[in-house]
Every structure is written in structure tokens, then in C-alpha cells.
C-alpha positions as CSV (number, residue, x, y, z in Angstrom):
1,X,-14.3,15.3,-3.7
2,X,-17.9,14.6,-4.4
3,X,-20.3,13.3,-1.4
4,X,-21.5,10.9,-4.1
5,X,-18.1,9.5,-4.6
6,X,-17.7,9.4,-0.1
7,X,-21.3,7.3,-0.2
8,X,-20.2,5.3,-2.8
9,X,-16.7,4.5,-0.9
10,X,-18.5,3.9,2.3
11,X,-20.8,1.4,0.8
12,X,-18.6,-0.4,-0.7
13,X,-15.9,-0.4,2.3
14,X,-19.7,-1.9,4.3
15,X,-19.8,-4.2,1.3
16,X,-16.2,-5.8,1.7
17,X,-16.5,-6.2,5.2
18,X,-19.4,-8.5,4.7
19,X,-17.3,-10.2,1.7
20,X,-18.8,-9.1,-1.6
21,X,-15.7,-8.5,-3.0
22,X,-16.6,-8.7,-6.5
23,X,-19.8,-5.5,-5.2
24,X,-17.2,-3.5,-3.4
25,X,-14.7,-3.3,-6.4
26,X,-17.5,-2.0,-8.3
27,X,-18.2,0.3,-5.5
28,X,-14.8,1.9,-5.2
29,X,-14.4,2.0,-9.2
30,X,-17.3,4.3,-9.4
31,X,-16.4,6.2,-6.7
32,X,-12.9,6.5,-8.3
33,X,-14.9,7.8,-11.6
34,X,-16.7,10.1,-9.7
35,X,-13.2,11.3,-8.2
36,X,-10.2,10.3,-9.9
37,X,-8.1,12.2,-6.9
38,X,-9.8,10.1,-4.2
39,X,-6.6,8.1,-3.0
40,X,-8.6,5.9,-0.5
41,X,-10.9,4.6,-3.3
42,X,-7.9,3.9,-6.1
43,X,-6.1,1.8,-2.7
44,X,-9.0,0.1,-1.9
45,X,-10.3,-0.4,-5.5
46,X,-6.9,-1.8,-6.2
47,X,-6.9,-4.0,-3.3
48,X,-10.5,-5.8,-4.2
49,X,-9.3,-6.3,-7.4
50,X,-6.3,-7.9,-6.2
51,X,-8.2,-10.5,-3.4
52,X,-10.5,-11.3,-6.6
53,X,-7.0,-12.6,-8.3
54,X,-7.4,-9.4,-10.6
55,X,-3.5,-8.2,-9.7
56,X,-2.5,-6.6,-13.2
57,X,-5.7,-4.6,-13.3
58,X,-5.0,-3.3,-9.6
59,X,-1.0,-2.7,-10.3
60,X,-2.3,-1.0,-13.7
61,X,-5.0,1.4,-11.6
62,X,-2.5,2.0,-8.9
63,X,0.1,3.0,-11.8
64,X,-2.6,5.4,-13.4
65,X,-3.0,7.0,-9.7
66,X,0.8,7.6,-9.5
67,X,0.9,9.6,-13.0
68,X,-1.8,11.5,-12.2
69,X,-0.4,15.2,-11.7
70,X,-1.1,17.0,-8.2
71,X,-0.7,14.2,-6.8
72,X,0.2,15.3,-2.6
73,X,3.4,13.0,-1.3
74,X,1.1,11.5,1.9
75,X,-0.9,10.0,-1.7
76,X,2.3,8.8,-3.5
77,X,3.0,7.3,-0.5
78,X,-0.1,5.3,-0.1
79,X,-0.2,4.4,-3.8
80,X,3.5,3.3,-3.4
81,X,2.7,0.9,-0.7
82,X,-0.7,-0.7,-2.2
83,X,1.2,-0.9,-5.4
84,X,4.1,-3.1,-3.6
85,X,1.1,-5.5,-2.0
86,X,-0.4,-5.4,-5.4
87,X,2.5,-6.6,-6.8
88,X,3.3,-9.4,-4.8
89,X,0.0,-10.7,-5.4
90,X,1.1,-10.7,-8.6
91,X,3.8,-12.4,-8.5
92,X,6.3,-9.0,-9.8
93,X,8.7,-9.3,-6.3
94,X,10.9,-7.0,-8.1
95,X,8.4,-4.7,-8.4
96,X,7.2,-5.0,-5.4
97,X,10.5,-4.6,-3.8
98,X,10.8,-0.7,-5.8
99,X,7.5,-0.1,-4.6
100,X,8.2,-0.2,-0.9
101,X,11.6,1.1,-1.4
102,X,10.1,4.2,-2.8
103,X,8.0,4.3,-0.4
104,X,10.0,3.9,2.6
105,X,12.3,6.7,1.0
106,X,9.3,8.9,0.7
107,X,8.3,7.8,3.9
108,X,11.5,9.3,5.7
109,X,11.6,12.6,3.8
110,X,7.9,13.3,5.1
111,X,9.4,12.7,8.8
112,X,7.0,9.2,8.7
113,X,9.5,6.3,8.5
114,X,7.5,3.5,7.1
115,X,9.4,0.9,9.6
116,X,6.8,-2.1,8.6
117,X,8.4,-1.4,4.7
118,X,11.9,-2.9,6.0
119,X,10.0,-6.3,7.4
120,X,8.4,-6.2,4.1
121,X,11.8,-5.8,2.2
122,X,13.5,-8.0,4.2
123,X,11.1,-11.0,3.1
124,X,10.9,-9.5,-0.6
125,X,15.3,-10.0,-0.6
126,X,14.9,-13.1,1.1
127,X,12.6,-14.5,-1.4
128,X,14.8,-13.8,-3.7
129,X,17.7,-15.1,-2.8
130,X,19.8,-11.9,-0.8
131,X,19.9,-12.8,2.2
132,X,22.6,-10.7,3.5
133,X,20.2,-7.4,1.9
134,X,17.6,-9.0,3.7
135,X,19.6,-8.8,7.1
136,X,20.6,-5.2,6.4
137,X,16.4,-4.3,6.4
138,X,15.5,-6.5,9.6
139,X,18.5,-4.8,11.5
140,X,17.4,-1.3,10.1
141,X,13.9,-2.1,11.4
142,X,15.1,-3.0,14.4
143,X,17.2,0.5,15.3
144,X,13.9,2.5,14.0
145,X,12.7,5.1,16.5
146,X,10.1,3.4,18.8
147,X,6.9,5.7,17.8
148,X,3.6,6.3,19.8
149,X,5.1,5.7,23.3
150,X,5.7,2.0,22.9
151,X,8.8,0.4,24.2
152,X,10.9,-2.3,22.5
153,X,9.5,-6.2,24.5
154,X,13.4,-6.0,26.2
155,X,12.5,-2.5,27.5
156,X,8.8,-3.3,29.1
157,X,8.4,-4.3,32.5
């Protein structure tokens, strides 16, 4: 990657953070001109578009980043979740619902399990109306391995 793609990233990621929303999304789509492979930038691109009520145009750059050959799975992965928040800003639950679930699948073959995909799912079924698929993610959430040392509330003293 180009350090003129990295600067323009960084400045843009500065520029969010102070709320130029509509400046940063230009930021990260140069950047993501500059480097079409940059992952960060296409996420982040994507996800200014989508807090300026641009959803289609983020789902339709995060789409472009997941046919993009080479692609590394740690990337898909990314992608796959921005694309399932992209989507539900769009109002596409059903898409948003594949998203994760891909995700989460990819998730667990890496040796990552994306645990914060079944809350996510969970609400996605809910919303639409399965509640009893929705049950099925909260309780798989809820058996997950505890990761980085932290104990479930019951378990802490």
C-alpha cells in the first residue's frame, strides 16, 4: 500500500472524529483509489457513506471489495461484517442477516468466532419475525468460549 493512500486514511479517520463526515468519505475514497486492496479504507469509506444516509453506495463499494481477487479471509471477514451494518442502514435485513452469517462462519474457520455476530443475528431474526432462530443465536452466544481472560458476570467475584 502506498504511504499516500496511509496519510490520506489517517486524515480522514482525524476528519471523522471531528464530524466532517461528508470530508472523510472523500478521504477514504481517495485513499481507496490510491489502493483498491486497502481493507480499512473500503470499511471506513463504506461506513461514512452510510452515516451520510448513502447505504446503497456503501453496500455497492463493500460488494466491489468482496469480488476483488486476492482478497486474504481476515479481509472478507471485515468486508462481511461492514457490509451486514451497511445493510441494515439500508434497510436490506435479509441481507444483512447473510452478511454476518457469512461472516460468523468465516469467523469460526479462522479460529476467531465472531460471538458479537450471534447478538447481531439474534436481533436481525427477531426483527423479522423468528423468534425461536433468534433464541437459538442469543443461547449460542451465550455458550461461546469466554476470550481475553474475562469471566462470564455469574463467574466474577
Amino acid at each position: 500500500m502506498s504511504t499516500v493512500a496511509r496519510r490520506y486514511y489517517v486524515r480522514a479517520v482525524e476528519q471523522l472524529r471531528r464530524g466532517e463526515v461528508d470530508d472523510a468519505a472523500e478521504g477514504f475514497r481517495v485513499a481507496l483509489d490510491m489502493a483498491p486492496m486497502f481493507v480499512e479504507a473500503r470499511v471506513a469509506y463504506a461506513n461514512a457513506l452510510a452515516r451520510t444516509g448513502d447505504a446503497p453506495r456503501a453496500a455497492n463499494s463493500l460488494r466491489a471489495g468482496l469480488a476483488r481477487p486476492g482478497a486474504r479471509p481476515r479481509e472478507i471477514l471485515l468486508v462481511q461484517r461492514a457490509l451486514g451494518d451497511v445493510l441494515i442502514a439500508a434497510g436490506d435485513y435479509r441481507g444483512a442477516e447473510e452478511a454476518y452469517f457469512t461472516a460468523a462462519k468465516l469467523g469460526d474457520q479462522l479460529g476467531v468466532p465472531q460471538v458479537d455476530l450471534h447478538d447481531r443475528l439474534a436481533r436481525l431474526r427477531a426483527k423479522t419475525g423468528r423468534f425461536g432462530e433468534a433464541l437459538d443465536e442469543l443461547l449460542a452466544a451465550a455458550r461461546a468460549p469466554v476470550r481475553a481472560g474475562l469471566a462470564p458476570v455469574s463467574e466474577r467475584r
